[in-house]
Every structure is written in structure tokens, then in C-alpha cells.
C-alpha positions, 0 to 999 in steps of 0.5 A: 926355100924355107917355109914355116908351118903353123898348127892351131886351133880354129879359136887361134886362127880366128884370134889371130886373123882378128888381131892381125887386121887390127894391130896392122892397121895404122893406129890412127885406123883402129879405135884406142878402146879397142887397144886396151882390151886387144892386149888384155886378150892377148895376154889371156890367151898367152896364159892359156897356152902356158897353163895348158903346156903345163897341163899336158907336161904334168900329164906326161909325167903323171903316165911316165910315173904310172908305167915305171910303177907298173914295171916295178910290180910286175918285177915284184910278182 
């Protein structure tokens, strides 16, 4: 058996539950001025998570960059 688990946020969940009901519905069920801004939505919240991978991948090296400076002076005393 293969099974897949999912971590997000609650605002994830909520927008993924949202968009979820509103993309499978037929397209003649769903409102055209819904699509545009369900897109644009999308597309935010995908830049977010990119900007915030970036973030916590700058931070890591920010602390790597930190500690080997700290090794460095310790070696120097």
C-alpha cells in the first residue's frame, strides 16, 4: 500500500478545500468571474511559498555561515 502525507498550514488547507470544490466542479457550475480571481489566487499563494522556501533556505545558510565563523575564532584564541 502507498500513501501520501500531507503537512500545511490551516490557510493551506482552507485554500485547498476552497479551490478543490470550485475547480472540480463542471465549469458550467462555477461562475466565470470566480476563474480569473481563483487563478490570480493561485498564483500568489505559489509565489509565497517560493518566497518563503527562499527565506528559510537563506536563513540556513546565514546560521551555517555563523557557526563556521565561530569555529574560526575559537581557533584563533
Amino acid at each position: 500500500m502507498i500513501v501520501e502525507i500531507q503537512v500545511r498550514t490551516l490557510a493551506q488547507h482552507l485554500w485547498a478545500a476552497a479551490s478543490h470544490y470550485l475547480n472540480y466542479k463542471e465549469r458550467k457550475d462555477v461562475a466565470s468571474p470566480f476563474l480569473r480571481p481563483m487563478g490570480r489566487i493561485s498564483a500568489l499563494l505559489d509565489m509565497v511559498d517560493d518566497e518563503y522556501d527562499r527565506l528559510l533556505n537563506l536563513m540556513d545558510k546565514l546560521i551555517q555561515s555563523m557557526e563556521i565563523k565561530e569555529q574560526e575564532d575559537k581557533k584563533d584564541t
